[in-house]
C-alpha positions as CSV (number, residue, x, y, z in Angstrom):
1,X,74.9,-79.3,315.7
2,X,77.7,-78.2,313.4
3,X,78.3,-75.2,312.4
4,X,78.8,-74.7,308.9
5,X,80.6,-72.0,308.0
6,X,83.0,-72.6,311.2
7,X,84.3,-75.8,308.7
8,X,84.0,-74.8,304.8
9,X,83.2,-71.8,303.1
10,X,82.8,-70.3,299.6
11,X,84.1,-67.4,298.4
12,X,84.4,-66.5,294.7
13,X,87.4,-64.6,295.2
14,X,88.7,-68.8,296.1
15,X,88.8,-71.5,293.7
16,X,86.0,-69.5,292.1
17,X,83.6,-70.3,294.8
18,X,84.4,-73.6,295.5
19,X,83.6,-74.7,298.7
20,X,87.1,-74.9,300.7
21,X,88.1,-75.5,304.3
22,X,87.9,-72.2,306.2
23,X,91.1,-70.7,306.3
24,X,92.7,-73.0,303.7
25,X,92.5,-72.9,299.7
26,X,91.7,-76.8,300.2
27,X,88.5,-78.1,298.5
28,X,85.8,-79.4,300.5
29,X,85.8,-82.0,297.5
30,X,89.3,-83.2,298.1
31,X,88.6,-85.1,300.9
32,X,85.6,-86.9,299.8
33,X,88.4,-87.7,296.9
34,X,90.5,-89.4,298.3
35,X,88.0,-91.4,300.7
36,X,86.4,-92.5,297.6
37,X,89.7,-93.6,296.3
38,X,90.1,-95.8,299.4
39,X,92.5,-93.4,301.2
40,X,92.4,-93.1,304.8
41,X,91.7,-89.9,306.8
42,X,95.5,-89.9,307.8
43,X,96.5,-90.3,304.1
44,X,94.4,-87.4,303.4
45,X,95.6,-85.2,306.6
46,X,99.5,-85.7,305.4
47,X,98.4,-84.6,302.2
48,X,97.0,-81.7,303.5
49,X,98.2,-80.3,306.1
50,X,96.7,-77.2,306.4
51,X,93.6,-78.5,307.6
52,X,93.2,-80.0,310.7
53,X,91.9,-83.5,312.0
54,X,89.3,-81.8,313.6
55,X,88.2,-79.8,310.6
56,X,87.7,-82.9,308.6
57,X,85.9,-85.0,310.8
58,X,83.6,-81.9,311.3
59,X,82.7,-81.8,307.5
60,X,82.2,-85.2,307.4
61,X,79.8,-85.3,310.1
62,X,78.0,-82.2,308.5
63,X,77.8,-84.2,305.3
64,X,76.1,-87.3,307.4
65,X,73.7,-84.6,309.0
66,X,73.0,-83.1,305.9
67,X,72.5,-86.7,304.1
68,X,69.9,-87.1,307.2
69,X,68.1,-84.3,307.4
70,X,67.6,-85.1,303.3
71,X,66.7,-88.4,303.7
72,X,64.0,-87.2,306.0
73,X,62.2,-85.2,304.0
């Protein structure tokens, strides 16, 4: 299981409490962006290279498990 706040966190203090990468001022919402644009992963790594490969493919495996758990209900 992923941890959540290990990935993305909200703080109003940030991008008035937009849900960012932890320890960037990236949004969470960036990356779905550019996916949904028909960017790659890589594309949207060099964009950003604050946050790591690692950190992405966390929060999108949180989104899948969230999507799951969701569905389940």
């Amino acid at each position: 299981m992923i941890i959540h706040n290990e990935i993305v966190h909200a703080d109003p203090e940030i991008l008035a409490g937009e849900p960012v990468f932890v320890g960037t001022r990236v949004p969470l919402r960036n990356l779905f962006d550019y996916l949904e644009a028909g960017d790659s992963l890589d594309v949207f790594l060099d964009s950003f290279p604050d946050v790591s490969r690692e950190q992405a493919v966390a929060a999108l495996e949180l989104a899948k498990e969230t999507m799951s758990a969701a569905s389940s209900h």
